[in-house]
C-alpha positions as CSV (number, residue, x, y, z in Angstrom):
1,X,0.0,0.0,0.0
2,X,1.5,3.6,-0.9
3,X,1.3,6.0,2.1
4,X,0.7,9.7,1.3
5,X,4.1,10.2,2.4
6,X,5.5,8.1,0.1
7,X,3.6,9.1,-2.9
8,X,4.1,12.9,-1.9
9,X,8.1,12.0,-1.5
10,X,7.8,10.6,-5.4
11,X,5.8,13.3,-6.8
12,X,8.9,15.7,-5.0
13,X,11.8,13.9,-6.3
14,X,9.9,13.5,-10.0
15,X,9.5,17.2,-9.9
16,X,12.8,17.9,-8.7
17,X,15.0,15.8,-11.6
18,X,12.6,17.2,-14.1
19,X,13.9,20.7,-13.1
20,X,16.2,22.2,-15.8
21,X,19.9,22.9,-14.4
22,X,20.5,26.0,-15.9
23,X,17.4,28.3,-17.1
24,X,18.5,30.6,-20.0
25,X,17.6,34.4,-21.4
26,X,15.6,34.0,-24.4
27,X,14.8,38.2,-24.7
28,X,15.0,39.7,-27.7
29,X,15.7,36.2,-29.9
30,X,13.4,35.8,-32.9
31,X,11.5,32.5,-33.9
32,X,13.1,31.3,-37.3
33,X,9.9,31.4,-38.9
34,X,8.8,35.0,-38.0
35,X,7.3,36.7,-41.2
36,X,9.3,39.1,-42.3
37,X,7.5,40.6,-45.2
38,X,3.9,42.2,-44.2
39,X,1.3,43.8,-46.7
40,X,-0.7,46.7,-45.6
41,X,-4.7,46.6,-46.6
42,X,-6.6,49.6,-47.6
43,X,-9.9,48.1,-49.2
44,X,-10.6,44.7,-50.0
45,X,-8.0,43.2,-48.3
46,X,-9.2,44.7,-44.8
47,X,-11.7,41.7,-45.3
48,X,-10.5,38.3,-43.6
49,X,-12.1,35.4,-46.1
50,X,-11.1,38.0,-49.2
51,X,-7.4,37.9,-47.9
52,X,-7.7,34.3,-46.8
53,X,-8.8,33.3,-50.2
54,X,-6.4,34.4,-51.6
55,X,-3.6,32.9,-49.4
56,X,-5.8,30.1,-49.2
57,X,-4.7,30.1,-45.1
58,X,-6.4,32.2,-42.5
59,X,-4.5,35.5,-42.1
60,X,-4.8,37.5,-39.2
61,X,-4.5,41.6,-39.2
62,X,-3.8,44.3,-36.8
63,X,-5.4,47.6,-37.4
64,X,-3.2,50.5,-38.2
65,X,-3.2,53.9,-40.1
66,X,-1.4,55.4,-42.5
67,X,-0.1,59.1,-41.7
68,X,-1.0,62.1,-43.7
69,X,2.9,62.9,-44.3
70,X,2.0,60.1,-46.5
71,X,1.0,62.6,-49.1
72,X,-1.5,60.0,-50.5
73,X,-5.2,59.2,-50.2
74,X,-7.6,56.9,-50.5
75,X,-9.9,57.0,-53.6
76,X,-12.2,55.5,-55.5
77,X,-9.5,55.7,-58.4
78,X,-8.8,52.0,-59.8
79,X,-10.5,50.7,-62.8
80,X,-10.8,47.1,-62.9
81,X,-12.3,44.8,-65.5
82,X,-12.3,40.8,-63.6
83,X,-12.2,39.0,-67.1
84,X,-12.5,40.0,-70.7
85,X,-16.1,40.0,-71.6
86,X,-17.5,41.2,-68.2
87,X,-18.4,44.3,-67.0
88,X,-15.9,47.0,-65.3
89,X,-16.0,48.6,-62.2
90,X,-14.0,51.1,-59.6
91,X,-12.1,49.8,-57.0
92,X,-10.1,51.8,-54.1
93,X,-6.9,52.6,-54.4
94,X,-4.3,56.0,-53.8
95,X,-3.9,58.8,-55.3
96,X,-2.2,62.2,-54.4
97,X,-3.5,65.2,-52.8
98,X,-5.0,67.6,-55.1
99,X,-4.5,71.2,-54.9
100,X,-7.1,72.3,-52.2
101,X,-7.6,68.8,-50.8
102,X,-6.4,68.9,-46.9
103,X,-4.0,66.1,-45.6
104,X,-5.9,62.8,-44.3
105,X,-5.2,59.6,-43.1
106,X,-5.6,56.1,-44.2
107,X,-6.7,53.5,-42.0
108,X,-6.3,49.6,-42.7
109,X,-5.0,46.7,-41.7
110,X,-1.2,45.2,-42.0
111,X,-1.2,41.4,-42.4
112,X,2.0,38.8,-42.6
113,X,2.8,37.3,-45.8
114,X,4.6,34.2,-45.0
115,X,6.9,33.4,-48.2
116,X,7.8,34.6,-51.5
117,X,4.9,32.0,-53.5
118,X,2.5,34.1,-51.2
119,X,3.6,37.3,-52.1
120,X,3.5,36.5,-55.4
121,X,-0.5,35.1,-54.9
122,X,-1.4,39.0,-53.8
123,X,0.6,40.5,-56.5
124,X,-1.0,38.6,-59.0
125,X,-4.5,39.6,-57.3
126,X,-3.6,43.3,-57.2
127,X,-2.5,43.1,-60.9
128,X,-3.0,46.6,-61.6
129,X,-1.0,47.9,-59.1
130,X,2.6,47.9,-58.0
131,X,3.5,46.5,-54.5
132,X,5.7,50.0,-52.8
133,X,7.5,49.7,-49.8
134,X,5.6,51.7,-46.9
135,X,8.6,53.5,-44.2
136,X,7.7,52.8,-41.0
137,X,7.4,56.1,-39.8
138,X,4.3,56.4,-41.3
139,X,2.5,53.6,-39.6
140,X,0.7,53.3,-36.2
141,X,-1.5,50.9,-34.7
142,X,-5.0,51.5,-33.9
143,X,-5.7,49.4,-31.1
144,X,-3.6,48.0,-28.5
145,X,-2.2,45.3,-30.7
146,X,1.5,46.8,-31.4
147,X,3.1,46.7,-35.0
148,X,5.7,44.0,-36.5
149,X,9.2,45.6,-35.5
150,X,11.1,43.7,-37.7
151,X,10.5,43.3,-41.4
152,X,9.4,45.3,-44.4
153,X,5.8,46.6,-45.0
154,X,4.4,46.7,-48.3
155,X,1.3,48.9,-49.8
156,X,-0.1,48.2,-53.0
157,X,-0.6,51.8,-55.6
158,X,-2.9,52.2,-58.6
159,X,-0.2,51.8,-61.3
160,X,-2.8,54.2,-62.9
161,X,-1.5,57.3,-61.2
162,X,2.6,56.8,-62.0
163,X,3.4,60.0,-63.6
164,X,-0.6,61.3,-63.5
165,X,-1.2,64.7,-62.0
166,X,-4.5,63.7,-59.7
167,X,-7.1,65.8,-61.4
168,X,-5.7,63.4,-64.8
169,X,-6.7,60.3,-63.3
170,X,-9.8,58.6,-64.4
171,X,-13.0,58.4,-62.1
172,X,-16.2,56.2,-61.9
173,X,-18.2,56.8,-64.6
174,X,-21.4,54.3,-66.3
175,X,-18.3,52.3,-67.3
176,X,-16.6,51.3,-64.6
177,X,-19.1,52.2,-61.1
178,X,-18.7,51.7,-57.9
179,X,-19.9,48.1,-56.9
180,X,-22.3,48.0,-53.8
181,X,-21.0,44.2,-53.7
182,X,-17.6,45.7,-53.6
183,X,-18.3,47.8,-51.0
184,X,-19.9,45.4,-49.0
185,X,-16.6,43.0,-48.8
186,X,-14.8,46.4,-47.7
187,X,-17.4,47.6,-44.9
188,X,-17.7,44.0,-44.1
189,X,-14.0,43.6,-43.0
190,X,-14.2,47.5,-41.9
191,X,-17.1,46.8,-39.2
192,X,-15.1,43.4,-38.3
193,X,-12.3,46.3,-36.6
194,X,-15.0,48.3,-35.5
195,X,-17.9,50.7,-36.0
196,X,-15.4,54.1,-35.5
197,X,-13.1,52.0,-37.7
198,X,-15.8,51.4,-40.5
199,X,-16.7,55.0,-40.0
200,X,-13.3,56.4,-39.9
201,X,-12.9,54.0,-43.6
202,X,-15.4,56.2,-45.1
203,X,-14.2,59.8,-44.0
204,X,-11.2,59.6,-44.9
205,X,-11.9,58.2,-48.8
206,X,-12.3,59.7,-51.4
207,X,-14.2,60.3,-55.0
208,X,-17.2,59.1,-54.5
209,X,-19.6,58.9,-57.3
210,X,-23.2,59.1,-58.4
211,X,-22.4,56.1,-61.0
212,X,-23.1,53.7,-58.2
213,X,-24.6,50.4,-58.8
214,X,-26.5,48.8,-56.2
215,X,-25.5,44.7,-57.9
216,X,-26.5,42.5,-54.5
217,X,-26.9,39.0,-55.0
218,X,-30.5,39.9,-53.8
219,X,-30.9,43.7,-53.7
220,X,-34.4,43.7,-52.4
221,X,-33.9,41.4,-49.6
222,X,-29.7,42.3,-49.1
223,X,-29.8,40.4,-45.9
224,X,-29.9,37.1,-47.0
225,X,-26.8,37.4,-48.6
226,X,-25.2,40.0,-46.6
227,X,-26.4,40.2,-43.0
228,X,-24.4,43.6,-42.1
229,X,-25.8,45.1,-45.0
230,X,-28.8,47.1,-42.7
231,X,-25.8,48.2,-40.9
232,X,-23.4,49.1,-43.8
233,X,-26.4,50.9,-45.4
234,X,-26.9,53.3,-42.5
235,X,-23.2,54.3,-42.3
236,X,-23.2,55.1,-45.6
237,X,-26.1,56.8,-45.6
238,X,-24.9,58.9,-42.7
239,X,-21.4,59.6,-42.9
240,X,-20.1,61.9,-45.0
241,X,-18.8,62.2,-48.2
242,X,-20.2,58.8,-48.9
243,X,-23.7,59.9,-47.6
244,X,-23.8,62.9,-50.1
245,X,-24.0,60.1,-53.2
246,X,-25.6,57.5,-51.4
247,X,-29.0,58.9,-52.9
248,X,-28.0,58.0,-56.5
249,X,-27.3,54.5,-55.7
250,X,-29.8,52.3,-58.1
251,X,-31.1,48.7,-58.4
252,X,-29.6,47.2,-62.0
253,X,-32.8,47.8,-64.3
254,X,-32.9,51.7,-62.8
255,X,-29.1,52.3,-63.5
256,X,-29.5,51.2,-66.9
257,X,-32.9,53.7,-67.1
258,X,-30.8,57.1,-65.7
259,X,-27.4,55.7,-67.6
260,X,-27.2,53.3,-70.0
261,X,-30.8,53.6,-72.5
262,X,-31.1,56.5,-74.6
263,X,-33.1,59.4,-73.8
264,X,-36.7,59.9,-75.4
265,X,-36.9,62.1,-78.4
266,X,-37.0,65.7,-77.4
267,X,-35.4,65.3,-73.6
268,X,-32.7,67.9,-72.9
């Protein structure tokens, strides 16, 4: 029969060879496999499952901003056509200040990229834009997550606006609209950071447009497809400049009535 003392005693001298003989200082020593190459998300890529699918891993972000010393901002600025044959439409992306425009910020996410076939996945998404390396000193965190502090930090720009004053680049137009499904995937990721941080999205972008195409899955009943979509709706509808051109967006068979038919004989 084992007393208590006896098992107590074993337990004791179990514990006491398992007991390293020399502990060591691991502070400040990186893991091999610490990313070392981060993108920072401005639109799209702000949404977890859009980043995720195209990584096809899960990805996780931390919230950060973008100074104003930047000297770019956010705007609805990047045509984009998905495949030849379909229709176009205007995605975010940077431009510079234009002569008037005050300074803002740009808020986002940065995300780890972990190797170079990765990388190479997201460039080939953002194929209309180059990847630019983003200095530090620009960057902050939002919340109380901090930043990488070792490793470079990448932003992707319209390749559009190389060499184009900002007043030459093109906007939406019945082309190439803005898509509510687009914005959707944006505000989706946006409200996963936050309300203020959703809100924050919208202030500080720019060039919105009356061409604005309203192309849910089921526009007259948005929440079965999108279940945030009462609540992306009222932020756009209230916060400004988005809420100034949130009036002119129109189901499919109205845009092509105000845009796309012909005007009746004898309408100025």
């Amino acid at each position: 029969m084992i007393t208590r003392r006896a098992l107590l005693g074993g337990l004791a001298g179990l514990a006491a060879s398992s007991l390293p003989a020399a502990g060591r200082d691991f502070w400040g020593e990186r893991l091999a496999d610490s990313p070392k190459e981060f993108l920072f998300g401005y639109g799209s890529l702000i949404n977890e499952p859009s980043r995720s699918g195209t990584s096809g891993r899960r990805v996780p972000a931390i919230a950060a901003r973008i100074s104003a010393n930047f000297g770019y901002v956010r705007s609805w600025g990047a045509r984009f056509t998905p495949r030849e044959g379909t229709a176009g439409f205007t995605a975010l992306g940077l431009r510079q200040r234009m002569d008037g425009e005050g300074p803002s910020t740009i808020n986002g996410v940065v995300f780890p990229v972990r190797d170079a076939a990765e990388l190479a996945a997201f460039d080939r998404r953002e194929g209309g834009y180059d990847r630019v390396e983003l200095d530090a000193v620009h960057l902050e965190a939002v919340g109380w997550q901090g930043l990488p502090r070792i490793g470079r930090v990448w932003i992707y720009v319209p390749r559009v606006t190389a060499g184009k004053l900002p007043q030459d680049l093109q906007r939406p137009d019945v082309d190439f609209p803005l898509l509510q499904s687009y914005i959707d995937v944006v505000m989706q990721g946006a409200i996963g950071e936050g309300v203020d941080f959703a809100r924050e999205l919208l202030e500080t972008t720019f060039d919105w447009s009356p061409f604005w195409l309203d192309d849910r899955p089921i526009p007259r009943r948005a929440w079965a497809e999108t279940p945030q979509a009462g609540s992306i709706d009222k932020l756009l509808a209230t916060v400004e400049p988005a809420a100034s051109q949130f009036r002119n967006r129109l189901y499919p068979e109205l845009y092509a009535v105000r845009h796309l038919l012909p005007a009746p004989a004898g309408a100025r």
